[in-house]
C-alpha positions as a LaTeX table, in Angstrom:
\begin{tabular}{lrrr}
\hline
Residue & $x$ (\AA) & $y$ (\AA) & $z$ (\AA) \\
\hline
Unk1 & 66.88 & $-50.56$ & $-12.46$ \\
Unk2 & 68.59 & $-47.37$ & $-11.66$ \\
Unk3 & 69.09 & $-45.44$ & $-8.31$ \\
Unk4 & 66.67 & $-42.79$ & $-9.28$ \\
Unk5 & 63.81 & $-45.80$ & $-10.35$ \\
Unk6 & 64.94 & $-47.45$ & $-7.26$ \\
Unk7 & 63.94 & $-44.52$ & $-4.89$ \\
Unk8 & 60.79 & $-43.57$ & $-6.85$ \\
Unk9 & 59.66 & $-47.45$ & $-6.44$ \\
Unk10 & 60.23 & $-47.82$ & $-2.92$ \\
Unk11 & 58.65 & $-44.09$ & $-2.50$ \\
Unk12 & 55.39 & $-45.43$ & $-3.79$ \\
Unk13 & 56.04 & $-48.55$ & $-1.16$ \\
Unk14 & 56.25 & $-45.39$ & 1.97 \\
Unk15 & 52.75 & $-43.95$ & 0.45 \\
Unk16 & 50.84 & $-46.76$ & 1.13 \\
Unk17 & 51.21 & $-46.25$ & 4.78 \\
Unk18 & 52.06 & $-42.62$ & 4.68 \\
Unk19 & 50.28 & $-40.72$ & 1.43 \\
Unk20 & 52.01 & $-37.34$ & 2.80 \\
Unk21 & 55.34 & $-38.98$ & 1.96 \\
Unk22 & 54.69 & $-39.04$ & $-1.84$ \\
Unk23 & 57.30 & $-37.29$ & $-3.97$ \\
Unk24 & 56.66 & $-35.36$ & $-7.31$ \\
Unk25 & 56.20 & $-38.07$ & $-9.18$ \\
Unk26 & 53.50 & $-39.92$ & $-6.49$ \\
Unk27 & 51.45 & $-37.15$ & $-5.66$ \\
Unk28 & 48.41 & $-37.24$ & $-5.12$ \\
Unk29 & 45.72 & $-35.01$ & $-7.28$ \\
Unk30 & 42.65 & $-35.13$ & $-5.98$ \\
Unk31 & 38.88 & $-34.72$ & $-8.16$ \\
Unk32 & 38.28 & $-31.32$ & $-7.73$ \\
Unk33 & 34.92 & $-30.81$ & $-9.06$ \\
Unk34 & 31.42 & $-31.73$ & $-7.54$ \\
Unk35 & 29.06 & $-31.57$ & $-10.16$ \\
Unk36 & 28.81 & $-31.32$ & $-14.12$ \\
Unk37 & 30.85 & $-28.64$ & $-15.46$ \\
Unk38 & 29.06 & $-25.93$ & $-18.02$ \\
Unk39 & 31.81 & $-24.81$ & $-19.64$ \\
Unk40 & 35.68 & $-25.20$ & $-19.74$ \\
Unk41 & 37.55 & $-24.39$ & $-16.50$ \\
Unk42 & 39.88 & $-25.74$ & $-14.00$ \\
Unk43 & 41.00 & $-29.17$ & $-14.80$ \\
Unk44 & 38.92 & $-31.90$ & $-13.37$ \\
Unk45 & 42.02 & $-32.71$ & $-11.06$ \\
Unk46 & 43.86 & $-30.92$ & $-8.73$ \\
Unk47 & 47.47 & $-30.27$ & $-9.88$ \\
Unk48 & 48.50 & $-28.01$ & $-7.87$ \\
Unk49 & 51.63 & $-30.07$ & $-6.76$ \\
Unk50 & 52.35 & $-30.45$ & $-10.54$ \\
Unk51 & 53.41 & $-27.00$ & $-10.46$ \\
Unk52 & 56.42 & $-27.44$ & $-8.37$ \\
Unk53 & 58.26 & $-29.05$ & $-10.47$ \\
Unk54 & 61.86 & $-30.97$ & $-9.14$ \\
Unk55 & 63.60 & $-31.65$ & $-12.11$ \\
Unk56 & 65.72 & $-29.27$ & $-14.67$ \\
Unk57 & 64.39 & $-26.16$ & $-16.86$ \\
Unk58 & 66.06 & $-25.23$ & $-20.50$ \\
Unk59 & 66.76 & $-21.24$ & $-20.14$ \\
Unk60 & 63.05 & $-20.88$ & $-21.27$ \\
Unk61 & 61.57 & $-22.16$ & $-18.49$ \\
Unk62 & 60.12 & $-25.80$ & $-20.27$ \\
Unk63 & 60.63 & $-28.16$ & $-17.71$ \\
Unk64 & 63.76 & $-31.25$ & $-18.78$ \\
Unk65 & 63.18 & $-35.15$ & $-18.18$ \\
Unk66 & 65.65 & $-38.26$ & $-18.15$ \\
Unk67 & 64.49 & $-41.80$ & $-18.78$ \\
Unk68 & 66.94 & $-43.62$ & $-17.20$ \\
Unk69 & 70.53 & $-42.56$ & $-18.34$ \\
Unk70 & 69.15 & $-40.99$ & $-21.20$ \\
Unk71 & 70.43 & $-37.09$ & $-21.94$ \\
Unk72 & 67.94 & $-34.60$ & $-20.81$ \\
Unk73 & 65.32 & $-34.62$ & $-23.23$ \\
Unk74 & 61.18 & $-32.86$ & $-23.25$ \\
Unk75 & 58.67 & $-35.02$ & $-22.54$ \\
Unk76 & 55.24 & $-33.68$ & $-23.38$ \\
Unk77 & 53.37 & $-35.48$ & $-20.20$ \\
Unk78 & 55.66 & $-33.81$ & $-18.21$ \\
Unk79 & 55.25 & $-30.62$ & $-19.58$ \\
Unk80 & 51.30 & $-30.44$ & $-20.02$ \\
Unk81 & 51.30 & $-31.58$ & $-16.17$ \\
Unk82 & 53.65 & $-29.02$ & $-15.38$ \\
Unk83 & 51.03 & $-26.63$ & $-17.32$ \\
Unk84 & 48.07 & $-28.03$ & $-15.76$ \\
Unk85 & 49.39 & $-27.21$ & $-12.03$ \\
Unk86 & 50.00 & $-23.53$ & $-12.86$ \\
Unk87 & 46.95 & $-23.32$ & $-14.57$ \\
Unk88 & 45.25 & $-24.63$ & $-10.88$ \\
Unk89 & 46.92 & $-21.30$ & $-9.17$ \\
Unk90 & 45.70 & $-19.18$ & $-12.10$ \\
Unk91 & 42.54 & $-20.39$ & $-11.48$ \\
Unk92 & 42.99 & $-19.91$ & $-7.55$ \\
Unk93 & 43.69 & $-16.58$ & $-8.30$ \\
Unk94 & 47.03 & $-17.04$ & $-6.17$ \\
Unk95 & 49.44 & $-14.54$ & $-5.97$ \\
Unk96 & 51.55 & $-13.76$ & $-8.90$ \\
Unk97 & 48.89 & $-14.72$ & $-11.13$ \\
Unk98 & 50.88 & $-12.59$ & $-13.97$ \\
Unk99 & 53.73 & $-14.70$ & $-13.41$ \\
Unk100 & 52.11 & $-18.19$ & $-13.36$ \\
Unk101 & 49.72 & $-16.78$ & $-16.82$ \\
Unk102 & 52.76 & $-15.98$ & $-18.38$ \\
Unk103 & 54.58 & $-19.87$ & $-17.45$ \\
Unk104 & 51.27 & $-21.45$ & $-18.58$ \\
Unk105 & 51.32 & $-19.60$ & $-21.93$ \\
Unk106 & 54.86 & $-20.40$ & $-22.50$ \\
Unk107 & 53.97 & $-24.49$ & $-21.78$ \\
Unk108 & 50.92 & $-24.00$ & $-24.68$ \\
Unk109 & 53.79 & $-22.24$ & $-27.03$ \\
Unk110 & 55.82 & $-25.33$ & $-26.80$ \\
Unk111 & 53.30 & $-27.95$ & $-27.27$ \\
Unk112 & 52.70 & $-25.42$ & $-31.07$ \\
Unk113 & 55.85 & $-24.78$ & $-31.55$ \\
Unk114 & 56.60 & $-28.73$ & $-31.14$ \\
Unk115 & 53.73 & $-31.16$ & $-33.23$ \\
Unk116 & 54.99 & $-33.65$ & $-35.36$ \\
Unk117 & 53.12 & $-35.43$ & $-38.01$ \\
Unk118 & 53.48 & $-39.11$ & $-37.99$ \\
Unk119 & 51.37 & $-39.81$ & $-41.44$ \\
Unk120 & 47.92 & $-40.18$ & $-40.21$ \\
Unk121 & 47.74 & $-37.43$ & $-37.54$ \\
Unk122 & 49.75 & $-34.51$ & $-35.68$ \\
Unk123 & 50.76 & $-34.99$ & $-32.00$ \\
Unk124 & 54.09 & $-35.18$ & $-29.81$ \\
Unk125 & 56.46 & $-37.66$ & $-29.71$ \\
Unk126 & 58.12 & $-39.45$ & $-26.78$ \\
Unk127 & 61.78 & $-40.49$ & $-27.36$ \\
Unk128 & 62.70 & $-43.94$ & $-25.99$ \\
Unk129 & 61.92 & $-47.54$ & $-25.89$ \\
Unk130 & 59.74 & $-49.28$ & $-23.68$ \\
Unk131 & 60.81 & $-53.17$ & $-24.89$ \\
Unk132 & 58.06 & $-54.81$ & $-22.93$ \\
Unk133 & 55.29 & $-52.99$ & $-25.56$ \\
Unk134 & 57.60 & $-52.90$ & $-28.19$ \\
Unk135 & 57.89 & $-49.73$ & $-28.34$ \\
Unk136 & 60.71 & $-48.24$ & $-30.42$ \\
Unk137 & 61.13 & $-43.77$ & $-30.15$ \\
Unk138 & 59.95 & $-42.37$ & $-31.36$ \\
Unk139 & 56.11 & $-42.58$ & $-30.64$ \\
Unk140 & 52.81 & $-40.76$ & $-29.80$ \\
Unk141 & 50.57 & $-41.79$ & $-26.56$ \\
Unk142 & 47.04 & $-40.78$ & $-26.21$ \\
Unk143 & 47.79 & $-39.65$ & $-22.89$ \\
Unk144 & 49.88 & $-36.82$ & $-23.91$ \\
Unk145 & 47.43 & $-35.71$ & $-26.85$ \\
Unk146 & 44.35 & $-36.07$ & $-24.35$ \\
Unk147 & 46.44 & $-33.89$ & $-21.88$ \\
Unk148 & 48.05 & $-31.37$ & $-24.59$ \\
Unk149 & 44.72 & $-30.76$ & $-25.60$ \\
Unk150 & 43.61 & $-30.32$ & $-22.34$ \\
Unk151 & 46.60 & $-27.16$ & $-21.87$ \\
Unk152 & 45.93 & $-25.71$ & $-25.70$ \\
Unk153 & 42.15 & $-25.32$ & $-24.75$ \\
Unk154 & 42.91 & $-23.45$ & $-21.77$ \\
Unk155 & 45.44 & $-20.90$ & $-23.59$ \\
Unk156 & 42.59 & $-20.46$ & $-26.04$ \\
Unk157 & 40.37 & $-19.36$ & $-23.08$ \\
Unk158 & 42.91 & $-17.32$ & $-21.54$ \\
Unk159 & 44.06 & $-15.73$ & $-24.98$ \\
Unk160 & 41.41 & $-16.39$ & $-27.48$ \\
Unk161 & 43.85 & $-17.26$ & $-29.82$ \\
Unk162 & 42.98 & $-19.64$ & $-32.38$ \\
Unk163 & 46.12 & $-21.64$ & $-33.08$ \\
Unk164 & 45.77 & $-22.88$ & $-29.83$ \\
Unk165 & 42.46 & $-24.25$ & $-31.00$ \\
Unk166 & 43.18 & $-25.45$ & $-34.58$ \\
Unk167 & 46.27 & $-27.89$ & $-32.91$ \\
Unk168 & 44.03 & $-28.95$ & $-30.08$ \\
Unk169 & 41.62 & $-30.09$ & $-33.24$ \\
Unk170 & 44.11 & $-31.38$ & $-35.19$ \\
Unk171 & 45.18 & $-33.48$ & $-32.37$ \\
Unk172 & 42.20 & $-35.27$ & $-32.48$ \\
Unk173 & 43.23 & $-37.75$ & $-36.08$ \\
Unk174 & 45.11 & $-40.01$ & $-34.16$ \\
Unk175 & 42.36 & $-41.17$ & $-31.63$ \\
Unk176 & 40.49 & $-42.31$ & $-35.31$ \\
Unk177 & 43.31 & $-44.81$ & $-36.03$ \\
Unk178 & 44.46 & $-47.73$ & $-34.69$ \\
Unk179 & 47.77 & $-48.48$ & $-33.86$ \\
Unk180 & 48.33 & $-51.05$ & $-36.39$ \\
Unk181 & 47.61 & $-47.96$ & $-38.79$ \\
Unk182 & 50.27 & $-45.53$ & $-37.00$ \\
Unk183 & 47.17 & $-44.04$ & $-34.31$ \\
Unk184 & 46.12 & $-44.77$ & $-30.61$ \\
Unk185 & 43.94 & $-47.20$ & $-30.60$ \\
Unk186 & 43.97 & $-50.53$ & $-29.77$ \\
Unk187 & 41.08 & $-53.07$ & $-29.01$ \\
Unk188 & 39.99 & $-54.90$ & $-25.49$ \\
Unk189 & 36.88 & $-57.28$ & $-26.11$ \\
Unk190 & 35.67 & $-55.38$ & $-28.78$ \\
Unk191 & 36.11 & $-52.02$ & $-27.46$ \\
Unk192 & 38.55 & $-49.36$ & $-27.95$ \\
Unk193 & 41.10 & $-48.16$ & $-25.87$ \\
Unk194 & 43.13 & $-45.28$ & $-26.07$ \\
Unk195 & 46.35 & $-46.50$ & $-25.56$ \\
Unk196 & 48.85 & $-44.39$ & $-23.00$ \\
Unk197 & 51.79 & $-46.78$ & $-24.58$ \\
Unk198 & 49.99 & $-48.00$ & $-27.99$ \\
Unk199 & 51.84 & $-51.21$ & $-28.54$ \\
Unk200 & 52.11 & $-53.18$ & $-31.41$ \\
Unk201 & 52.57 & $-56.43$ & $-29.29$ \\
Unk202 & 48.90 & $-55.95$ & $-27.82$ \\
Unk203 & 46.23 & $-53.95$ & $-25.33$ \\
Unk204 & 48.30 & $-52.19$ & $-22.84$ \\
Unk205 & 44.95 & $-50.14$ & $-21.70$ \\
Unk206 & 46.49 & $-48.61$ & $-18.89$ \\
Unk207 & 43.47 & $-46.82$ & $-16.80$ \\
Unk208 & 44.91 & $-43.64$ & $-15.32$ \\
Unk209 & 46.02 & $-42.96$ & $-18.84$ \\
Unk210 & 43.28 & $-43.58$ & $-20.77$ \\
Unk211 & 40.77 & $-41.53$ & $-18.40$ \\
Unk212 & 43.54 & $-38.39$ & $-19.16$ \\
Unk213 & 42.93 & $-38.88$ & $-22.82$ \\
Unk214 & 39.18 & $-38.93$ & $-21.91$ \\
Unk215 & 39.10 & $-35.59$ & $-19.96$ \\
Unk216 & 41.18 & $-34.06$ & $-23.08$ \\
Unk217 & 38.12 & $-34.90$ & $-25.87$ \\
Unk218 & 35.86 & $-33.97$ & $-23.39$ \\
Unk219 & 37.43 & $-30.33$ & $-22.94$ \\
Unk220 & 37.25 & $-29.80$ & $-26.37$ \\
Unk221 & 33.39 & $-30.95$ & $-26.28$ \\
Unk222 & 32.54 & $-28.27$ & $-23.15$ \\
Unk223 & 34.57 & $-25.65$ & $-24.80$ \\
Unk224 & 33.57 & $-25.40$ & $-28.16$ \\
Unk225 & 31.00 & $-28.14$ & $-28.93$ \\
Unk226 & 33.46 & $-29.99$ & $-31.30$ \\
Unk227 & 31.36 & $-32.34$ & $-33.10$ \\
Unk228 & 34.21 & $-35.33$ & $-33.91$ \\
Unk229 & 35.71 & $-34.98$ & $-30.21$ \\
Unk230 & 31.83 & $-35.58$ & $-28.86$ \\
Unk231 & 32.02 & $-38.96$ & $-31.08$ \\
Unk232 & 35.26 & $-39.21$ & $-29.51$ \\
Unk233 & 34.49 & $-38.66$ & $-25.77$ \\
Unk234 & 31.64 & $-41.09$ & $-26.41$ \\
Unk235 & 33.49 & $-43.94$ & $-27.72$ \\
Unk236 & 35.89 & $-43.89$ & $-24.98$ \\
Unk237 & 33.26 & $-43.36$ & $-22.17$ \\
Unk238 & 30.68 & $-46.00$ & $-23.29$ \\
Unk239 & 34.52 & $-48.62$ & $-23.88$ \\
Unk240 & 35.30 & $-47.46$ & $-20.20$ \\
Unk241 & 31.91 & $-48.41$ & $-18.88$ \\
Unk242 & 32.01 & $-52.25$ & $-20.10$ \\
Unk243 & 35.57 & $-52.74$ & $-19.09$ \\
Unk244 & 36.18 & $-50.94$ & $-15.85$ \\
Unk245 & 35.28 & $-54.37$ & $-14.15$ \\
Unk246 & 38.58 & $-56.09$ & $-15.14$ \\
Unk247 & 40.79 & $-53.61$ & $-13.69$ \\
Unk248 & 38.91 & $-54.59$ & $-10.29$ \\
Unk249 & 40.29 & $-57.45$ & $-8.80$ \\
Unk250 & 38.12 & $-57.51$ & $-5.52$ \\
Unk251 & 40.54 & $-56.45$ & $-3.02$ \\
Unk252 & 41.95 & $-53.46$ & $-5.75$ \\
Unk253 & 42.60 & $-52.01$ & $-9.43$ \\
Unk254 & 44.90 & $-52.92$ & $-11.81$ \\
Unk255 & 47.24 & $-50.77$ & $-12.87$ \\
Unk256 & 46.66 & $-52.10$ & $-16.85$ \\
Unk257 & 45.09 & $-54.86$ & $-18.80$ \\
Unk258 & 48.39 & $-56.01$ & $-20.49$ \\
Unk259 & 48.82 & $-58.95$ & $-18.25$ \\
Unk260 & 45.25 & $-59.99$ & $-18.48$ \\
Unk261 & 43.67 & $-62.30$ & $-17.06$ \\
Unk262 & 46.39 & $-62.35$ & $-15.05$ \\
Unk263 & 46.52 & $-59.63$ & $-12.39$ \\
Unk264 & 49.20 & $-56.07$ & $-12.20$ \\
Unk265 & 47.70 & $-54.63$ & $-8.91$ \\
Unk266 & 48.23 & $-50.78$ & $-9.09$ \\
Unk267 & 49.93 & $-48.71$ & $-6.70$ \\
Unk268 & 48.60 & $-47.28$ & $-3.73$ \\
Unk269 & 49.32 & $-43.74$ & $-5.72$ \\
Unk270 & 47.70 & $-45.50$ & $-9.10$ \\
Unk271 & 44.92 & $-46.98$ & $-7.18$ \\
Unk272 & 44.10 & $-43.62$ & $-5.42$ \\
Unk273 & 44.62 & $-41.94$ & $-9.31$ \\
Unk274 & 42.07 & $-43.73$ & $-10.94$ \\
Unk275 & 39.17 & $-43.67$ & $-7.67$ \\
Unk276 & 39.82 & $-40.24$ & $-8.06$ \\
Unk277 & 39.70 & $-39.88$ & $-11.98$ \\
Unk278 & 36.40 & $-42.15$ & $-11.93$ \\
Unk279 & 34.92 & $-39.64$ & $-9.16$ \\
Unk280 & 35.57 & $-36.95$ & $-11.97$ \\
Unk281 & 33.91 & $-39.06$ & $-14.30$ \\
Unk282 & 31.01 & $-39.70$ & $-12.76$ \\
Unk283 & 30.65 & $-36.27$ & $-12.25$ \\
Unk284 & 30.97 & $-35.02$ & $-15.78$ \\
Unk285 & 28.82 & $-38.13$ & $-17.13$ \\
Unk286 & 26.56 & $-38.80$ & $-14.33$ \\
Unk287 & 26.77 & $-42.60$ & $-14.94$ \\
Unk288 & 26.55 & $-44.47$ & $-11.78$ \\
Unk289 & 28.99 & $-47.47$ & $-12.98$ \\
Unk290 & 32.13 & $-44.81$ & $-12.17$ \\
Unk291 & 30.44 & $-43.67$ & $-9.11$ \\
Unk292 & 30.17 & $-47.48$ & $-7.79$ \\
Unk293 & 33.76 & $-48.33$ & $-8.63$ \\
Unk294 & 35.52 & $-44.75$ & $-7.09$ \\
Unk295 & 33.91 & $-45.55$ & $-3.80$ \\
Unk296 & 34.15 & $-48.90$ & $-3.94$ \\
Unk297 & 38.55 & $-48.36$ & $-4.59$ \\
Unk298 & 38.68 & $-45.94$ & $-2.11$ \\
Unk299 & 37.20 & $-48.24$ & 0.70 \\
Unk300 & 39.72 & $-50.71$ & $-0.58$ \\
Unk301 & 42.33 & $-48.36$ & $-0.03$ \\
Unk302 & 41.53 & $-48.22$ & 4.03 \\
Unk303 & 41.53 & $-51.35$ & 4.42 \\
Unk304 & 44.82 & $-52.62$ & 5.82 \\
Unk305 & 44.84 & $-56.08$ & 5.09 \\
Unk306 & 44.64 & $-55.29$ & 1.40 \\
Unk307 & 46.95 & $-52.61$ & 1.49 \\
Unk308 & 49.50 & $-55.36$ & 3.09 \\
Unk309 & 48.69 & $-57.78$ & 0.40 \\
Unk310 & 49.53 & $-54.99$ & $-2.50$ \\
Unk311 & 52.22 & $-53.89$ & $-0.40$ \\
Unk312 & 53.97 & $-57.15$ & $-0.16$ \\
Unk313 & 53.23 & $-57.78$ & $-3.99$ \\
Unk314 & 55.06 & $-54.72$ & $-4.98$ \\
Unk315 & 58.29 & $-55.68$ & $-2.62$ \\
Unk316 & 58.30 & $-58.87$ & $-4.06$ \\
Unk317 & 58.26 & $-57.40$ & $-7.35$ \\
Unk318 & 61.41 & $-54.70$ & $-6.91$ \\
Unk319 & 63.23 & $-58.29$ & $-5.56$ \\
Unk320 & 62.51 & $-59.58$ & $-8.83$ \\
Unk321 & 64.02 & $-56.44$ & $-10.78$ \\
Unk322 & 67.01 & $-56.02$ & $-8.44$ \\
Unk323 & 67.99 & $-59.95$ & $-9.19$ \\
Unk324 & 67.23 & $-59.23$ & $-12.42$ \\
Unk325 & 69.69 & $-56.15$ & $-12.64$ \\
Unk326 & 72.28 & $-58.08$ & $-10.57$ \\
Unk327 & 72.03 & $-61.07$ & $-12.95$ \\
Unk328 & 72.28 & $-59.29$ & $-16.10$ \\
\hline
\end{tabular}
């Protein structure tokens, strides 16, 4: 593990006791809706603090990522979360609106200018390995198609222009595919998951991003009525509903299903995520099963005896990667 993973791990260790300590990359982005929306608008979480983004720019103002001791390199999630917090002001109707229009545009221009087609469907690629999922660069995650969707359907509403609409569309082939068959789906008793990191090994079904991949079908279902993301947005709500009881593990969420049955408690900043993201949910679905679960994770969450337990977990855990490192 490097220096830089080193201090974001033990910065999500500091938010469990102090949330206001949370860098860029643990912030916390609140539900910011309260009932059903009508039609498209601001996203269903608060980004704001997306829109301050710490790392590097190329000269066009796209915001740069490093995985590890990688070069610089663009990493759509990054971007389209980038895009989402600027879109936030725009909708606050902050000052410089012009200027925050015009960096939200040029986000949607990139994710156009930068689709790839994998042989089943279009969508954007992230370039490295992840060896625990098997996971060899370059590959597609439903997270970033749910959440480049999510920025091209906004620049259609600012704009009006239709490309932005035909790629959000087009985006939609690989959440019809498995992964086995070069999509984003993978299967967890029966149900399917759209897969943030859509191993080949098995079910990652990571919760924070399959809810993002969620809230990207159902943008395209508020804004336009798209009849295959409805079937979409469907499948992955009424999957959601029967599984969301294994990522509770009585005391708090799981960050993922990999490990299952055994147990990956989630960060404090991952636990808060998905109460948050389910609050949303129930909202734009009114069923009561995401209700029960967001209020039931966020009690968990004041609780200090389980937030010592996770805590403890998670130190234990960054012990285990820094003898691993040091034994290598």
């Amino acid at each position: 593990m490097n220096l830089q993973k080193y201090k974001n791990y033990f910065n999500k260790i500091s938010v469990f006791y102090k949330p206001d300590s949370a860098n860029y990359w643990n912030s916390i982005t609140p539900c910011c809706i309260d009932k059903k929306p009508n039609k498209l608008g601001r996203y269903y979480l608060d980004f704001s603090s997306k829109s301050e983004y710490v790392g590097q720019f190329d000269q066009r103002g796209i915001p740069l990522y490093r995985h590890g001791n990688s070069p610089m390199f663009y990493h759509p999630i990054v971007i389209c979360q980038y895009a989402l917090g600027i879109f936030e002001r725009i909708y606050r109707d902050e000052k410089g609106k012009s200027d925050y229009r015009k960096k939200f545009i040029l986000q949607a221009d990139w994710l156009l200018e930068n689709t790839k087609y994998n042989g089943v469907g279009l969508g954007w690629i992230i370039n490295y390995d992840i060896d625990d999922y098997n996971l060899k660069a370059p590959w597609m995650s439903a997270m970033a198609q749910g959440e480049s969707i999510s920025v091209l359907t906004r620049a259609h509403l600012l704009t009006g222009k239709d490309e932005y609409l035909t790629t959000a569309r087009e985006a939609l082939n690989l959440f019809e595919y498995s992964v086995s068959d070069g999509g984003i789906v993978n299967k967890f008793n029966s149900f399917s998951i759209y897969e943030e990191y859509p191993s080949p090994k098995r079910t990652v079904a990571v919760l924070n991003g399959f809810i993002f991949s969620i809230f990207g079908l159902y943008d395209l279902v508020i804004h336009v009525g798209d009849k295959r993301s409805t079937k979409l947005f469907n499948t992955g709500i009424e999957a959601l509903s029967n599984i969301i009881k294994y990522y509770d593990i009585g005391y708090w969420s799981q960050y993922y299903l990999f490990d299952y049955p055994k147990n990956y408690p989630a960060s404090y900043t991952y636990h808060i995520l998905g109460a948050e993201q389910l609050k949303a949910l129930y909202h734009i679905t009114e069923r009561e099963i995401f209700l029960k679960y967001s209020e039931k994770w966020f009690g968990q969450s004041k609780n200090s005896i389980n937030k010592l337990r996770i805590l403890l977990t998670k130190i234990l855990y960054a012990r285990r990667l820094s003898w691993s490192d040091t034994n290598k």
